[in-house]
C-alpha positions in Angstrom: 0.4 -14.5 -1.5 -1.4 -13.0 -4.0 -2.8 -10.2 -2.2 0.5 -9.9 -0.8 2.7 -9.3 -4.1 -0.3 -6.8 -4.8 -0.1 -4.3 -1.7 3.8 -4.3 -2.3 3.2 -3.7 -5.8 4.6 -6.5 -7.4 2.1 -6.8 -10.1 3.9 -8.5 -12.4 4.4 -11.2 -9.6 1.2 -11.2 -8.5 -0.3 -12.0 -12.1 1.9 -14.2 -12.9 1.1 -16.4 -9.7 -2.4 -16.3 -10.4 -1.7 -17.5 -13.7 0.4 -20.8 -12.2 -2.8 -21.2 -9.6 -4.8 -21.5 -13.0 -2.4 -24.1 -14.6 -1.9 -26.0 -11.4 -6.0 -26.6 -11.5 -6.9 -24.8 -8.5 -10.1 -22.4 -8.7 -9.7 -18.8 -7.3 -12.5 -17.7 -4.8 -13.8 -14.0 -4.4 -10.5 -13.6 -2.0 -8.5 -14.3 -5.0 -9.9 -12.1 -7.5 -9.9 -9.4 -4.9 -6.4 -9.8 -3.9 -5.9 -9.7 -8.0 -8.1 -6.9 -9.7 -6.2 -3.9 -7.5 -3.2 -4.9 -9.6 -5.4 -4.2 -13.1 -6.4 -1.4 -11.3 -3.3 0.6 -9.8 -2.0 -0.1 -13.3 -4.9 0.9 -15.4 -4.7 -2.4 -16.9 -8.6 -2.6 -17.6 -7.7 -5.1 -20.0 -6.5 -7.6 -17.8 -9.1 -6.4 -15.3 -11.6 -7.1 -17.8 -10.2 -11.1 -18.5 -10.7 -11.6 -14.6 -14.6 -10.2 -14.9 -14.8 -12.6 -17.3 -13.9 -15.5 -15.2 -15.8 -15.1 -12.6 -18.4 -16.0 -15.0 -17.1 -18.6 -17.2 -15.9 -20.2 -14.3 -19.2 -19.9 -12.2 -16.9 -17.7 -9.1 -18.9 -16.6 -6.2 -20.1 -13.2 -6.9 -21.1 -11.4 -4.0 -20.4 -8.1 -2.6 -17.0 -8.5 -1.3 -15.9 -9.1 -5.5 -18.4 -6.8 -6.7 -17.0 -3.7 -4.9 -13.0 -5.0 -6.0 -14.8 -4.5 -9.6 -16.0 -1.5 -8.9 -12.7 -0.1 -7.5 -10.9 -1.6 -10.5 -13.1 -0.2 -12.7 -13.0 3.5 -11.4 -9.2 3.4 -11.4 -9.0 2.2 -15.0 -11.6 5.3 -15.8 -14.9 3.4 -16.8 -17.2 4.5 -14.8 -20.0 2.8 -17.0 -18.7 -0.5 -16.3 -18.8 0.4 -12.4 -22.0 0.9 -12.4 -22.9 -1.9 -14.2 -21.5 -4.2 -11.9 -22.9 -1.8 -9.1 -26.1 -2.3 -10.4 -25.9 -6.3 -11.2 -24.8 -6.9 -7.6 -28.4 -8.1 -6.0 -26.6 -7.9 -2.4 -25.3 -5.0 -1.8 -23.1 -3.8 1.5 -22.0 -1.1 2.6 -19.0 -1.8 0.7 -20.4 -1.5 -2.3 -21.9 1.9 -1.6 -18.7 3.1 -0.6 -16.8 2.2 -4.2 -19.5 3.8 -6.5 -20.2 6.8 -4.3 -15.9 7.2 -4.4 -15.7 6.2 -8.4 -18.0 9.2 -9.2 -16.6 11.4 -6.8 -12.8 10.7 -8.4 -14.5 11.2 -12.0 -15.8 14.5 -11.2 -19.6 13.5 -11.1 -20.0 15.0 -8.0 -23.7 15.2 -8.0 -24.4 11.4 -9.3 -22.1 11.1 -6.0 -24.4 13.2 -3.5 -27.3 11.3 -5.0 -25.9 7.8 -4.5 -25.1 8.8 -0.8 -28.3 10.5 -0.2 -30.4 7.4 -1.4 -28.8 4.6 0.4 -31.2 5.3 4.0 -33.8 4.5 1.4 -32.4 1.8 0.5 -31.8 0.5 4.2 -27.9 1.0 3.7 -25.9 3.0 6.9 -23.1 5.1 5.6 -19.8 4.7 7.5 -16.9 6.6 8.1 -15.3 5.3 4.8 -18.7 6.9 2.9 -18.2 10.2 4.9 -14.8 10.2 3.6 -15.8 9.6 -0.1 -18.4 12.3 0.1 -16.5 14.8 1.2 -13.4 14.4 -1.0 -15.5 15.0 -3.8 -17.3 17.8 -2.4 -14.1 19.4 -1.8 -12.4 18.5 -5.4 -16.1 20.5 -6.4 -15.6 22.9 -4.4 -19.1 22.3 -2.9 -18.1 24.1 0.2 -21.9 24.8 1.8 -22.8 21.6 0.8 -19.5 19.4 2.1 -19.8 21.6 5.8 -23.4 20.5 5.8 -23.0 16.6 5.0 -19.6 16.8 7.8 -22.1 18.3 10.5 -25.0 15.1 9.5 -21.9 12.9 10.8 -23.1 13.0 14.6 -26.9 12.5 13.8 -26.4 9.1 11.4 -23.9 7.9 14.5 -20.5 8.4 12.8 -18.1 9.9 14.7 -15.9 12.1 12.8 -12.0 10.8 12.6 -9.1 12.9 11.1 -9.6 11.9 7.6 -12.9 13.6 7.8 -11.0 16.8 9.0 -8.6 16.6 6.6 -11.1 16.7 3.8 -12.9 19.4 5.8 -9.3 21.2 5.8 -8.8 20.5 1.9 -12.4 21.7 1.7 -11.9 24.7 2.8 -8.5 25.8 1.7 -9.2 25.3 -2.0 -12.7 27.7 -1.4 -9.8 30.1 -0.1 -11.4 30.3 3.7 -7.5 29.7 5.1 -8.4 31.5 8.1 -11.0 28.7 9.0 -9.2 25.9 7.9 -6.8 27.0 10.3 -9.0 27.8 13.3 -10.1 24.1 13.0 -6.9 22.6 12.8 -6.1 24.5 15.9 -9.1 23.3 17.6 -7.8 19.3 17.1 -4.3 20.1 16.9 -3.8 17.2 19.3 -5.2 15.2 16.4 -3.8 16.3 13.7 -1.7 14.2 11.0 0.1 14.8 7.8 -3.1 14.7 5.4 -4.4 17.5 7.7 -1.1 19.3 7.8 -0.5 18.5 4.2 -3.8 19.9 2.9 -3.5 23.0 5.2 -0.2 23.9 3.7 -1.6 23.1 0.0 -3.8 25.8 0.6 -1.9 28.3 2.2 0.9 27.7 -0.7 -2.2 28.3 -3.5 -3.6 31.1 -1.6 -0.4 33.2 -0.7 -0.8 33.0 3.2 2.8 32.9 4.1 2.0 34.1 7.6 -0.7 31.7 8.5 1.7 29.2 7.1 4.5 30.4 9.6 2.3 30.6 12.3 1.4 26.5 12.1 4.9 26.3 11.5 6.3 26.7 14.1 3.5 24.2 15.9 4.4 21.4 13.5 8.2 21.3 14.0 7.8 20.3 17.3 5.5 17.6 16.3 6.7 14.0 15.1 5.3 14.3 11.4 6.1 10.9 9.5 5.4 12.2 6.3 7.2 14.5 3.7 4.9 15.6 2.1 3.8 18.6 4.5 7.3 19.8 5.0 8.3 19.8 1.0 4.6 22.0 1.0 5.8 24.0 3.3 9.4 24.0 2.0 8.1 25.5 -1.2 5.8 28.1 0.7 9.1 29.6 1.6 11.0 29.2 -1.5 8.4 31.3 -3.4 8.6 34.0 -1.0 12.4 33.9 -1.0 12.5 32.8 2.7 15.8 30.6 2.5 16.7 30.4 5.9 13.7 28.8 6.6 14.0 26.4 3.4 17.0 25.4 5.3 15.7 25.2 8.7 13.0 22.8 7.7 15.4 20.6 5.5 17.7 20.2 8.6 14.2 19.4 10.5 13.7 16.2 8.0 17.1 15.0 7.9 17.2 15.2 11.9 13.6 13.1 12.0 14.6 11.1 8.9 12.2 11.6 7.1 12.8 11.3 3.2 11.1 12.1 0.0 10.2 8.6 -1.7 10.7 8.2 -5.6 7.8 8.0 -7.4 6.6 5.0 -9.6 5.3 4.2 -13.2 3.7 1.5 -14.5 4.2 1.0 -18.8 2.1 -1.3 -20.3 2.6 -2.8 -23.7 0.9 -5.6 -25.7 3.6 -8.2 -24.5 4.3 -7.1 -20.6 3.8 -4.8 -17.7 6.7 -3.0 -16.7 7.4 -1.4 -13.4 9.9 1.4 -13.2 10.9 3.3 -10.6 11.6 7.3 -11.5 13.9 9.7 -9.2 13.4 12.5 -7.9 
């Protein structure tokens, strides 16, 4: 239930029935705490998140991988990276889990290298990555702009048996549309068009909307209509592509597009904390 309240994010819910499982005298295991700590950490409550470190100790909790890499997460979300990787560093089992959460938390935090250097000593360490630490790797290399270095660790895939899947391409896409090498991006999308999702389609039109390359932009366009996109977020790109270049009719086209599909633009959320409560609010827009 728990874990539940938490991937709808009902955080104040979910903390509050954790808090009833305390006073009713049951005792949380490592499935409790990790159904728990991604509510600290979509909030950036580290303060809360660090009360639930703490009782995994005073309360002698299992600590084993499975928690250790919710810590981590929580951590990195909450922007300490020092206390991920102490708790990456106390955890005397580690899986591939674990691996995956510190190699991400530096990657989100910018320190891209201590990210490569993780990922490049865990054969050492007898550890396999998997297509969750491909995904990691490569997100960073492409918020680095590490473009050489990204194309190089995405062609490794095959030879450490990890078949690439289409969150790898759409960091390969990302990769190269922020390094401005549109024209590539889009010769690869072409070549797994069949595979092709909104993250790819999203990040190829993020690029062509940074780089000015309305006509590359059209030209996938006019693929992607026909395709049954779930997502808005690669029409409102492309929506704005347009915009900018004073292209109304097809601002228009596109928004008749959505509303035929339904697909909608969902309202953002905030999270406020203060030293009495956590508060939820939904914003428009």
């Amino acid at each position: 239930m728990i874990a539940g309240f938490s991937r709808n994010h009902l955080y104040i819910e979910a903390i509050a029935l954790f808090r009833d499982m305390l006073a009713s005298g049951l005792q949380p295991n490592a499935v409790t705490i990790a159904g728990l700590l991604p509510c600290c950490g979509d909030c950036g409550s580290m303060h809360r998140g660090r009360q639930v470190h703490g009782l995994i100790y005073r309360r002698c909790l299992n600590f084993n991988a499975f928690t250790a890499s919710a810590l981590i997460d929580m951590y990195s979300k909450c922007g300490s990276v020092r206390n991920a990787r102490l708790v990456f560093d106390q955890t005397m089992e580690k899986n591939v889990a674990s691996w995956n959460a510190m190699i991400g938390c530096y990657g989100k935090h910018g320190l891209v290298g201590e990210s490569i250097r993780l990922f490049e000593s865990m054969r050492d360490e007898g550890m396999e990555a998997n297509q969750v630490t491909f995904t990691s790797i490569l997100s960073a290399c492409s918020h680095a702009g590490l473009v050489e270095k990204g194309l190089k660790i995405f062609s490794s895939m095959a030879g450490r048996g990890v078949e690439p899947c289409k969150e790898h391409y759409a960091c390969v896409v990302d990769l190269l549309c922020r390094a401005g090498r549109v024209p590539e991006a889009y010769e690869m999308v072409e070549g797994i068009f069949e595979e092709v999702n909104d993250s790819i389609i999203g990040a190829f039109f993020n690029g062509c909307r940074i780089h000015g390359e309305i006509d590359i932009a059209r030209k996938m366009a006019e693929k992607i209509l026909r395709m049954e996109l779930k997502r808005p977020g690669g029409y409102v790109t492309l929506s704005n592509i347009y915009a900018a270049d004073g292209r109304w009719d097809w601002v228009e086209r596109l928004r008749n597009v959505m509303k035929h599909k339904r697909v909608y633009k969902k309202a953002g959320v905030s999270c406020l904390q203060s030293p009495a409560k956590l508060t939820i609010l939904d914003i428009p827009t």
